[in-house]
TIVEXZA-644098 format. One record per atom (N, C-alpha, C): x, y, z; residue in one letter. Coordinates in steps of 0.1 Angstrom, whole numbers, plus 5000, padded with zeros to 4 digits. Layout:
BEGIN
XYZA ...
end
This chain:
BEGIN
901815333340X 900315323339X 899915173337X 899215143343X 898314983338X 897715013334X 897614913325X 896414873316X 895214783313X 894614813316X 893214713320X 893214623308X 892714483309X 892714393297X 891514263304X 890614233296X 890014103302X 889114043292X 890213973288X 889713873276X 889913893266X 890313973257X 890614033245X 891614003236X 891113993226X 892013903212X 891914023203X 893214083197X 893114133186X 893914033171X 893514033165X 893513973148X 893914093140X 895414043138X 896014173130X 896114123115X 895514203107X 895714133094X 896214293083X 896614283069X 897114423067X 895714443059X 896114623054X 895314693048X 895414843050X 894514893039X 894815053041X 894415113052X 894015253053X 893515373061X 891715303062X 891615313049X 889815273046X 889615153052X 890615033049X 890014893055X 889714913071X 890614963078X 891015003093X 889915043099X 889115163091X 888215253094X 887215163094X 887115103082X 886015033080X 885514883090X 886814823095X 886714653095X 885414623111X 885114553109X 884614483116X 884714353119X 883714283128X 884414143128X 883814033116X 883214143108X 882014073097X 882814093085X 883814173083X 883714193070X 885114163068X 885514043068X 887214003067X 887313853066X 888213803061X 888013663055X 888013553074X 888513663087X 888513573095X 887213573103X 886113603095X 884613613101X 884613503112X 884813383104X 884513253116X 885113243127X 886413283127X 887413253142X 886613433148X 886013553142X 886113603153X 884213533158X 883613483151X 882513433155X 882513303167X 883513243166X 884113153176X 884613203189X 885513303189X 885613353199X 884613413205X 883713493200X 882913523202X 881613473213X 881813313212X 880613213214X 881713183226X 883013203225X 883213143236X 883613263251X 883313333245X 883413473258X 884213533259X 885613543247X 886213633244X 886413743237X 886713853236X 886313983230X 887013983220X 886413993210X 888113973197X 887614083189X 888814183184X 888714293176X 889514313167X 889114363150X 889814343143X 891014463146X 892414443137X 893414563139X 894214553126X 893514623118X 893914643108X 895214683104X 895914633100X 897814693100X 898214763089X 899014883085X 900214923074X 900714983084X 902315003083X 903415073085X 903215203088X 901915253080X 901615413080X 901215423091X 900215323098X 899315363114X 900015273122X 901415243121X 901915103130X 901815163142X 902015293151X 902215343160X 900415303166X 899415353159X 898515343161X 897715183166X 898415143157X 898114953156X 898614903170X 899815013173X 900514933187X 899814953197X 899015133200X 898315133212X 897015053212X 897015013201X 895614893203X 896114813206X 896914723204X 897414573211X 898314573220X 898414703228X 898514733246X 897414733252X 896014763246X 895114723253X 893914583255X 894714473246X 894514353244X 895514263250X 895114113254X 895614013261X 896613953250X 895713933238X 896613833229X 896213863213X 897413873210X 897313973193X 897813843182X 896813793176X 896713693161X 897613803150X 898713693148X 899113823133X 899013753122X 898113773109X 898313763101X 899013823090X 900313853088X 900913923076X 902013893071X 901813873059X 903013823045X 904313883052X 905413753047X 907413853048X 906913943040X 906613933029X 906514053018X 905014113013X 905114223017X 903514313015X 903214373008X 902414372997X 902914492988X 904614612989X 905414512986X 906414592985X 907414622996X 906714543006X 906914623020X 907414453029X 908514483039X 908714333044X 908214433062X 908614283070X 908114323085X 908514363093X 909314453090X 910714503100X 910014623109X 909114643103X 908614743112X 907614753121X 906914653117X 905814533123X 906514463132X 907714413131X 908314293135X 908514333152X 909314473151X 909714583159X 908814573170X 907614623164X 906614673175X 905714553177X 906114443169X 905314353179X 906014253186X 907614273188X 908514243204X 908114373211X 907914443212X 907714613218X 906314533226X 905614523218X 903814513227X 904314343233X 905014223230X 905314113235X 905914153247X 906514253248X 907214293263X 906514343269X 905914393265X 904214463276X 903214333284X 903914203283X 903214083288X 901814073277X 901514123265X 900514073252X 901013933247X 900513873244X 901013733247X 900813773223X 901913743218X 901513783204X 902013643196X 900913593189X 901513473179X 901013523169X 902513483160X 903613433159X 904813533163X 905013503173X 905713633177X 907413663171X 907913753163X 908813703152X 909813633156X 910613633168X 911813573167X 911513433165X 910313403167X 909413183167X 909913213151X 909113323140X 909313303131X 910313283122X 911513393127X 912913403125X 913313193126X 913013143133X 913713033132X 913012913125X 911512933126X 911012813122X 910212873108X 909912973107X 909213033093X 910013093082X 911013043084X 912013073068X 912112953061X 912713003051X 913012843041X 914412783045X 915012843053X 916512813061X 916212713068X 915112663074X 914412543083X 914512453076X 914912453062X 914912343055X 916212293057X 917412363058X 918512353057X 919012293071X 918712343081X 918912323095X 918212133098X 917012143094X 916511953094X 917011923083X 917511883074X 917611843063X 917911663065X 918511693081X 918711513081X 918111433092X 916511543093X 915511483097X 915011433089X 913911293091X 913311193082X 912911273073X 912011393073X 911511473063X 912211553052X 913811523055X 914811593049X 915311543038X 916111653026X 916311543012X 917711633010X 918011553003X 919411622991X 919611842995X 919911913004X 920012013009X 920812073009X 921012223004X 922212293007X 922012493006X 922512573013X 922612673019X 923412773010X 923012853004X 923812972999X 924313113003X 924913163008X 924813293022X 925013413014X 925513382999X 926113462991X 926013402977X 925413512969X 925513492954X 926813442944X 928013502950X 929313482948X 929413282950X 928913252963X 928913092968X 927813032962X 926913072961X 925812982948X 926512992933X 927513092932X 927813122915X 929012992910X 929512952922X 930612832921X 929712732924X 929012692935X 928912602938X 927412512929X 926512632922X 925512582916X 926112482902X 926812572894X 927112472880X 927312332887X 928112272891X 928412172897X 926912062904X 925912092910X 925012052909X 923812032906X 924012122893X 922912112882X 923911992872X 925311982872X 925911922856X 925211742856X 924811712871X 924211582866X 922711562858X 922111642850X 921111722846X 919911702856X 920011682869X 918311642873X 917911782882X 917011812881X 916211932888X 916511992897X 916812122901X 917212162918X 916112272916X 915512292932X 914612382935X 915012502941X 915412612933X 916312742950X 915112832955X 915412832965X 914312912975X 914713032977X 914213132978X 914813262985X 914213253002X 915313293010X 915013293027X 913513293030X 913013453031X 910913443033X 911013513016X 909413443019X 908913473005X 907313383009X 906413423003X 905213373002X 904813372982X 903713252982X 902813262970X 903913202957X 904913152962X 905813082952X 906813202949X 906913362954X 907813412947X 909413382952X 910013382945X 911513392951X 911913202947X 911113122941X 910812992943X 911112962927X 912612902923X 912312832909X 913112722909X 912712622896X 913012512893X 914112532884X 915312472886X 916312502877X 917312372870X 917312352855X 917912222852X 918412272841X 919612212841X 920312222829X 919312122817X 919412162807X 918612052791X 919411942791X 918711882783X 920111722782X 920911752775X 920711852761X 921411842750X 922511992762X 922912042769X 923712132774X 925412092777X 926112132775X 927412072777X 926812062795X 927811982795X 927811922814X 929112032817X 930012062813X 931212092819X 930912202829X 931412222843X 931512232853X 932212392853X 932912392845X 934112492837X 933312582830X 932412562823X 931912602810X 931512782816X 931812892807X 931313022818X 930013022813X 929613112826X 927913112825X 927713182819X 928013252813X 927513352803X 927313282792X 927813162789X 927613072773X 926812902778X 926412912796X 925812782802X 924512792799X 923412742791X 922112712792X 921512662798X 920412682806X 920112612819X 918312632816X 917212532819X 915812572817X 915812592828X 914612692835X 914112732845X 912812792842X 912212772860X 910912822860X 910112852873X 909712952873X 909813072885X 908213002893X 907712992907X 906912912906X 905413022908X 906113142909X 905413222909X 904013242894X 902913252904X 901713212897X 901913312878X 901613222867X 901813322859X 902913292851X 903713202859X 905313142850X 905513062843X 906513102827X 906512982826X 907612902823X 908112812816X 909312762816X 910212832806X 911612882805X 912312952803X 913612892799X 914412922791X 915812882785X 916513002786X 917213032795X 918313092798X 919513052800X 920613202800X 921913162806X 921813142822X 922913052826X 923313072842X 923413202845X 924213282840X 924613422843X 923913552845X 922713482838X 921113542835X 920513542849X 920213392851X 919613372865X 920213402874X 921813402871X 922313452887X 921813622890X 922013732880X 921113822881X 919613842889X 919113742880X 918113732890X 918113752902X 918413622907X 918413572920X 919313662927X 920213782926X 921113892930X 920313992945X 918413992942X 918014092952X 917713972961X 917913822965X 917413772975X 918313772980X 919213812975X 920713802989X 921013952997X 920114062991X 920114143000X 919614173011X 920114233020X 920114243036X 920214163037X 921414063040X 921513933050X 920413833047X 920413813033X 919413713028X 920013623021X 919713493020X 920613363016X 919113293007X 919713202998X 918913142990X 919212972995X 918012842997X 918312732997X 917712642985X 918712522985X 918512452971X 918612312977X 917412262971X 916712122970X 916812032961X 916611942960X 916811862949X 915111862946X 914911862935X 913411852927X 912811692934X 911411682939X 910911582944X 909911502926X 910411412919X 909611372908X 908511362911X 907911302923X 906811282926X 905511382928X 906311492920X 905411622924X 904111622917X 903611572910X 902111522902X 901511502913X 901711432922X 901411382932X 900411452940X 901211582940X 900511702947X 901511732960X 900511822966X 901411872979X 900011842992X 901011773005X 899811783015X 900111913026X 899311973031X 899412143039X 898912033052X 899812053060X 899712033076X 899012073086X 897812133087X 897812293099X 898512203111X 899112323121X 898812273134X 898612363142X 897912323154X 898312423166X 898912393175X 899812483182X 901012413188X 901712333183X 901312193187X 901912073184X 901211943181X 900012033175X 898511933174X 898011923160X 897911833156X 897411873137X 896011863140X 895612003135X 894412013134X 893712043119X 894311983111X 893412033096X 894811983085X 894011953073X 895111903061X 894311993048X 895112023039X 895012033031X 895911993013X 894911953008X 895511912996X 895811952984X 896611952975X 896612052966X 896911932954X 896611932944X 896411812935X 897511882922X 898112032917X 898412072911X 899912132915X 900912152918X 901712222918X 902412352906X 902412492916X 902912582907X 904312522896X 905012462900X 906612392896X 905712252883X 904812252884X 904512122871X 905112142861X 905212072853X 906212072836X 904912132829X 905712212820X 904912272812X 905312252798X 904512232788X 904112182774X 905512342769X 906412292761X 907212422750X 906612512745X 907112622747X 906312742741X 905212792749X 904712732756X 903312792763X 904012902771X 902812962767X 902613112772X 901613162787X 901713242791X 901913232809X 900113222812X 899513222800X 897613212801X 897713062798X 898813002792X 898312832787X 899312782801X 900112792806X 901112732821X 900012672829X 900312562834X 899512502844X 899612562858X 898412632864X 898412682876X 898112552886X 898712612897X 898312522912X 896312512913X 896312352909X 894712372918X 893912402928X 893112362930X 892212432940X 892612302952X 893112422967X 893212322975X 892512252981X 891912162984X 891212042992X 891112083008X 890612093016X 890512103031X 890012023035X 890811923047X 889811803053X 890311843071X 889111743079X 889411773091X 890711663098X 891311683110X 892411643113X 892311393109X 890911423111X 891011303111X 890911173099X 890711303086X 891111253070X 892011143073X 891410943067X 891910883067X 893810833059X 893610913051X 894510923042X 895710943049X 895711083057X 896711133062X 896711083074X 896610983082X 896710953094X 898510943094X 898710853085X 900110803089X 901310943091X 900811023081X 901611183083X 901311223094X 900011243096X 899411303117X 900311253124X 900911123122X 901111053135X 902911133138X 903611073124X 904611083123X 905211253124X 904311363126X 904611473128X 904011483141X 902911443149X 903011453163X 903411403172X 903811273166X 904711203176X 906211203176X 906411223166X 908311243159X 908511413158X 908111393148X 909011513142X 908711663145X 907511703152X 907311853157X 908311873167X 908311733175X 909211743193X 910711733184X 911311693175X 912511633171X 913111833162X 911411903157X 912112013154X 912512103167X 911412103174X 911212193188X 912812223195X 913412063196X 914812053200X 916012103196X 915512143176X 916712163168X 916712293167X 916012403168X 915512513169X 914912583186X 914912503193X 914712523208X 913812623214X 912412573206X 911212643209X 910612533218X 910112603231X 908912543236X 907512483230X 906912423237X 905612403231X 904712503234X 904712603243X 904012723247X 904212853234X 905812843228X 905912963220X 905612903205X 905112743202X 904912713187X 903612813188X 903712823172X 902812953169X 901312863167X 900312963169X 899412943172X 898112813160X 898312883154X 898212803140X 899512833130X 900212763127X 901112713116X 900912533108X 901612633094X 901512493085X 902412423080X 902812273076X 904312253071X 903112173059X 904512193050X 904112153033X 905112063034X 904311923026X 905011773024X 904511783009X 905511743002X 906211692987X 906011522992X 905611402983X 905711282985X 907011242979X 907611192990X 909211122983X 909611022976X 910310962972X 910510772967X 909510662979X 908810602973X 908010512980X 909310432986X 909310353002X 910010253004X 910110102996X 910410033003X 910609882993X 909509842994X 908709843010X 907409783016X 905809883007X 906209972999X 905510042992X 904910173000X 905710173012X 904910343022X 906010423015X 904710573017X 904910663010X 906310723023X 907110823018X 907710913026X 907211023016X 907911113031X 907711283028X 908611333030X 908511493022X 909511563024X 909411713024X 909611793035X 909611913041X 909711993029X 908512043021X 908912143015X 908712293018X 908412333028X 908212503037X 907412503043X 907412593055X 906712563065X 906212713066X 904912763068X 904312833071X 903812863086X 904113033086X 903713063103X 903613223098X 904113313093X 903613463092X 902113453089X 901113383075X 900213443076X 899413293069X 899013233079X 898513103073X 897113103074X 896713163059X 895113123054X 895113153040X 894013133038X 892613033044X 892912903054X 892412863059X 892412723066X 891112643068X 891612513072X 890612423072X 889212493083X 887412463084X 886512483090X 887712423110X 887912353107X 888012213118X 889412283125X 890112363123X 891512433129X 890912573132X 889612583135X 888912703142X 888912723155X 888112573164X 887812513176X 889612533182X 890012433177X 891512473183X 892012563183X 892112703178X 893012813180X 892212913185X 890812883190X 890212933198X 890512943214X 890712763217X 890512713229X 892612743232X 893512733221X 894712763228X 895212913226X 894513003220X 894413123227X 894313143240X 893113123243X 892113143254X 893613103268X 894012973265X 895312923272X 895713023274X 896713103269X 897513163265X 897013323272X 895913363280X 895013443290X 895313433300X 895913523308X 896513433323X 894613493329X 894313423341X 893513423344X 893613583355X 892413693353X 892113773364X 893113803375X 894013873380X 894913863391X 895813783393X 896213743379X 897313663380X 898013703369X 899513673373X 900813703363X 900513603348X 900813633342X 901113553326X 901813463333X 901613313328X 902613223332X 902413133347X 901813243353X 901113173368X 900213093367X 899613003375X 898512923380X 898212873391X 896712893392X 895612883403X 895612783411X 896212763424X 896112633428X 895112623440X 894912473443X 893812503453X 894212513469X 893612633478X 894112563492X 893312553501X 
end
């Protein structure tokens, strides 16, 4: 059977039975992009997603050109395996779908840190595949007492995400069992706060990110974190929007405070691509380093996802006094809010991404 399509954007974002029923293109935080498309002569319809109507969710985005997904690794409870499924399923039906997961499989994990690590943006890095291999290999670089960051593979909103240091006053020995190693830590999840535990404690913890084929990565702490954090948008391979965050979830927190007195992440800043500040970062990610990832990971410029974000930590200034940066996650399952000014562009490289009327996906109109 064919299926008719001409022009049409579906925007998948999650929610119940009610939201589904209910959504329109008014009543959802992506009012403006569907009002953009809108103005520009494309049909865009919301598709509200859970696992319960996925079958349902799929015959709608068979009858659309190109399906926006916005949804968390982790959903209330729930990861994307089943989402993930049926949106290579409707990708093979020629639906052109961003972020279509296997892009995200390689460039939307925290494993992307480990893979560049000795790109410019890359710092002090290492890979754990196994709790057993973090349970040796962590004492040893925590015993110089300075900060390491472990990530769990996906994760959004800081969970899976803590800061870990042994105290000054802790024996250093390398030997010492964790059951009697003291180590402070602090989860960056909103709400946390700094903590005096065993090693043997935290490794507990950290025990459910290793399931299903899940690995944890560890960074070395950037000091310069006061600093703040700058949010990249891009599309494609275009920076289209910055955002600033002046507060970090991971800040030091005052002894004893309790998870209402913990310093939360501030309110983020949105500027448009041409914020003087950030020029020198624009440059150095569209001229260097998006084409330098594209190669290490061997994504085209056609399959970078539609709008995605990468987060920079400010590193040791050089001798000349320029700042560096340093890769701290990179966002592509579900990047919003975003800047006003990263609207126009994921409008106009959608629309790309439309093969035109009587022609194959991928073809083009020549003159004769």
């Amino acid at each position: 059977m064919t299926v008719e399509r001409s022009g049409r954007v579906a925007i998948v974002y999650p929610g119940d039975r009610e939201v589904r029923q209910n959504a329109t293109p008014d009543n959802n935080r992506f009012a403006n992009l569907f009002q953009a498309f809108a103005e520009s002569g494309l049909q865009a319809e919301p598709a509200v997603y859970h696992d319960d109507f996925c079958d349902e969710v799929r015959q709608q985005l068979l009858h659309v050109d190109a399906a926006l997904v916005w949804v968390n690794p982790i959903e209330d409870g729930r990861d994307r395996a089943r989402l993930d499924a049926m949106l290579r399923d409707v990708a093979s039906a020629s639906v052109f779908v961003s972020t279509h997961p296997d892009v995200i499989l390689k460039l939307g994990t925290k494993e992307v840190l480990y893979e560049t690590r000795d790109m410019a943006w890359g710092c002090d890095t290492y890979l754990y595949r196994s709790l057993d291999q973090m349970s040796h290999e962590l004492p040893r670089r925590l015993a110089d007492g300075k900060a390491r960051v472990l990530k769990q593979y996906r994760g959004h909103s800081g969970i899976g995400v803590w800061k870990v240091q042994r105290p000054a006053s802790a024996n250093t020995s390398v030997t010492q069992p964790q059951a009697q190693t003291i180590i402070r830590v602090r989860h960056a999840k909103r709400g946390s706060i700094e903590e005096e535990i065993t090693l043997g404690e935290f490794l507990e913890r950290c025990e459910p990110y290793f399931a299903a084929n899940g690995r944890m990565i560890d960074q070395a702490y950037q000091e310069r974190l006061p600093d703040g954090m700058i949010r990249c948008y891009l599309v494609h391979d275009r920076v289209v929007g910055f955002g600033h965050q002046a507060i970090n979830a991971l800040f030091p927190v005052p002894a004893g405070a309790t998870p209402t007195e913990a310093p939360q992440p501030g309110p983020r800043l949105y500027y448009p691509p041409d914020k003087p500040e950030f020029q020198a970062l624009k440059r150095k990610l569209e001229q260097t380093w998006v084409h330098e990832l594209q190669g290490r990971l061997d994504i085209d410029t056609a399959r970078l996802p539609i709008l995605w974000d990468c987060d920079f930590l400010f590193g040791p200034k050089r001798e000349d006094g320029e700042d560096t940066y340093v890769l701290c996650e990179i966002n592509v399952s579900s990047v919003a809010p975003y800047p006003e000014s990263a609207v126009p562009y994921i409008v106009e490289a959608t629309a790309a991404c439309i093969p035109t009327p009587g022609f194959a996906r991928g073809e083009r109109e020549t003159d004769t």
